[in-house]
C-alpha positions in Angstrom: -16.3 -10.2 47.5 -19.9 -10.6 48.1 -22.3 -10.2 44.8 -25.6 -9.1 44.3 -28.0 -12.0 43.8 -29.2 -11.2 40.1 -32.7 -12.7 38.9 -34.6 -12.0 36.5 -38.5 -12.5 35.9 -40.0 -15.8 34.4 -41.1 -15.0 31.4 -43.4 -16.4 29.2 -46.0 -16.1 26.4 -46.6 -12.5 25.1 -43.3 -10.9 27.8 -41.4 -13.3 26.1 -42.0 -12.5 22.2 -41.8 -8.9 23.9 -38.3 -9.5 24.8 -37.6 -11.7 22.1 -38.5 -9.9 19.2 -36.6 -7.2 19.4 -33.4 -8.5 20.5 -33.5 -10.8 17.3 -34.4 -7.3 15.5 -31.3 -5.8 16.9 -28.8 -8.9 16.0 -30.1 -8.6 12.7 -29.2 -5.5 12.0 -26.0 -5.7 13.6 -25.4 -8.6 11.3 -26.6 -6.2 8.1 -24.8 -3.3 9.3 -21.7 -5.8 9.8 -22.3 -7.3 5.8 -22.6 -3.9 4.6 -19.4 -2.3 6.0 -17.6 -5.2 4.6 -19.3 -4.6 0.8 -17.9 -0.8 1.0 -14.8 -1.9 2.0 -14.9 -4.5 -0.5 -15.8 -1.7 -2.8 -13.3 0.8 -1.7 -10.4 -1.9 -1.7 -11.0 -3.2 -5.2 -10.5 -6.5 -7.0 -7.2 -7.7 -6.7 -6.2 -9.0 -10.2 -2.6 -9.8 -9.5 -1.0 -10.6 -6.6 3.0 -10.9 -5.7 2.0 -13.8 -3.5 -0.3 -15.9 -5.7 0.8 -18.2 -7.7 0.0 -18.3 -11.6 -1.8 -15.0 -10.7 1.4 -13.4 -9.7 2.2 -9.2 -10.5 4.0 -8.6 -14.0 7.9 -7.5 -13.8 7.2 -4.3 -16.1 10.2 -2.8 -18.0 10.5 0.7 -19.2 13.4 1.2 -21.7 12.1 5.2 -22.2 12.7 5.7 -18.8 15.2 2.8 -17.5 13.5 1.5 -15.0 11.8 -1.5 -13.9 9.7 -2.9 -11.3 6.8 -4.7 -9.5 4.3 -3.9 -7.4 2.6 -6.0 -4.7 -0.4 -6.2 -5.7 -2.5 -4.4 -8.8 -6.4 -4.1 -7.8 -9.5 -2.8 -10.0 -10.7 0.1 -7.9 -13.7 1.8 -9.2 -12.9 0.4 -12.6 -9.4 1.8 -12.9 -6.2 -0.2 -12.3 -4.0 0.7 -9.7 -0.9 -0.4 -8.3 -0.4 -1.6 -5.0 2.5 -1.9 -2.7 2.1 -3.6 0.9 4.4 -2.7 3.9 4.3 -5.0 7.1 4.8 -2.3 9.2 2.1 -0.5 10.8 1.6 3.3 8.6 3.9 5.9 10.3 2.4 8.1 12.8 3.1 11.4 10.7 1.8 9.6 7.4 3.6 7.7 5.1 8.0 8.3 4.0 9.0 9.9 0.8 10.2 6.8 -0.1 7.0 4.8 -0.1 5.5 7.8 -2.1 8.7 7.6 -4.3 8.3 3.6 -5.2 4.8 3.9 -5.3 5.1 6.8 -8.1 7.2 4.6 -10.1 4.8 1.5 -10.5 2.4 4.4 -11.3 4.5 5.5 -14.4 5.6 2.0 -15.0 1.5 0.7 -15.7 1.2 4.0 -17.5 3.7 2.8 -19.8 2.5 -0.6 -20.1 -1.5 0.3 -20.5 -1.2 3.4 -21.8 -3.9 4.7 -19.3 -3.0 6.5 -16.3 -3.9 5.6 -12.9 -5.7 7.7 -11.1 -3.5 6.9 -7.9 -1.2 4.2 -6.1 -1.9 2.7 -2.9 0.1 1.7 0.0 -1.4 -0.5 2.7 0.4 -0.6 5.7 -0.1 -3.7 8.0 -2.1 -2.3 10.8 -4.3 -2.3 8.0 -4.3 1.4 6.9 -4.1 1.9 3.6 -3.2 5.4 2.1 -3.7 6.4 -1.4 -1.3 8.3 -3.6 -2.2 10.4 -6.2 -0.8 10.0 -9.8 -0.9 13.4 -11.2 1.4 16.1 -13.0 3.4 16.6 -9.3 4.1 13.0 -8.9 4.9 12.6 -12.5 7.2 15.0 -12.1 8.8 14.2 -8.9 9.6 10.6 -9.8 10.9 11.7 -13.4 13.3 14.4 -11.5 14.0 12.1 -9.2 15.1 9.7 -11.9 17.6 12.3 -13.4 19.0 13.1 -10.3 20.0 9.6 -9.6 21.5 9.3 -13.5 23.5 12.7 -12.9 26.9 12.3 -12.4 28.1 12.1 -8.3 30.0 15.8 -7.6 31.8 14.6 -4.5 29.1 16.6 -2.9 29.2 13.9 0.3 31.0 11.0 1.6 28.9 8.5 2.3 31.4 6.9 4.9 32.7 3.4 4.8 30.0 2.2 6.5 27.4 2.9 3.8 30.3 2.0 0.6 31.3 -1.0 2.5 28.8 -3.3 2.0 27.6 -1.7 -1.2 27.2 -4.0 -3.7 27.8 -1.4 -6.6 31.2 0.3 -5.1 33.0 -0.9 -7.9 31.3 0.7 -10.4 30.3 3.8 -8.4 31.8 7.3 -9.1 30.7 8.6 -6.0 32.6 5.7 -3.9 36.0 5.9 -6.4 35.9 9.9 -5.8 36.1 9.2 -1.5 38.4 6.2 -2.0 35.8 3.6 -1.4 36.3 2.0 -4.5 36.8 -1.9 -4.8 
């Protein structure tokens, strides 16, 4: 492969500070353009104030006896002065946005800091681990998706399915499960 012999002028004096100025003009406002995206997504991300993976600084197991249930989220961030809960997933955020059930768990750290603050968060947020992160609202429709959700789980199993023994086998609550006793799964 034979190149083109590349050479440049000889500059000096007032070509060079014409050269020169500039390109440091335009590295330092890539380098201010660079700082500033990082602030707004500083911003937009929010203070983490409790993280699973920190010690001493680790999330709080919260407890709801009103609603029996209990959990702990990833992370919970101050995000434009509000706290919110966080849950992380190292996979990257589905294509078609993210499952039920991350919306589902999500929900219920939302009503489980309710609870515990007595202020509800505006929203959860996932963040997936392409780096996505996705932000569920906590509202009358969530509220009342995860508290329906909950009575549906506490209703008694109607024989409705059979899970199969691959799903009962390994299940860890078969003995105490109506719905595995009712298909003959039971201990």
């Amino acid at each position: 492969m034979v190149g083109l012999p590349l050479t440049f002028p000889a500059l000096s004096g007032p070509a060079l500070l014409l050269v020169a100025l500039p390109l440091g003009a335009l590295l330092l406002l890539a380098w201010a353009l660079h700082r500033l995206r990082l602030a707004r997504r500083a911003r937009r991300r929010g203070r983490v104030l409790a993280s699973d993976g920190t010690p001493g600084k680790g999330t709080p197991l919260w407890v709801s006896e009103r609603y029996g249930l209990r959990g702990r989220p990833d992370e919970i961030r101050q995000v434009r002065g509000a706290l919110v809960p966080v849950e992380i997933k190292s996979r990257p955020r589905p294509a078609r946005g993210p499952f039920l059930s991350h919306h589902v768990q999500l929900e219920a750290y939302c009503l489980l800091l309710e609870e515990a603050t007595g202020v509800p968060p505006p929203f959860g947020l996932l963040v997936y681990g392409d780096g996505s992160e996705w932000e569920v609202p906590w509202d009358a429709r969530a509220r009342s998706e995860v508290l329906s959700l909950l009575a549906e789980v506490r209703s008694p199993y109607e024989g409705e399915t059979d899970p199969g023994w691959s799903k009962c086998g390994a299940c860890r609550y078969r003995p105490h499960c109506e719905g595995a006793r009712s298909v003959g799964h039971r201990g």
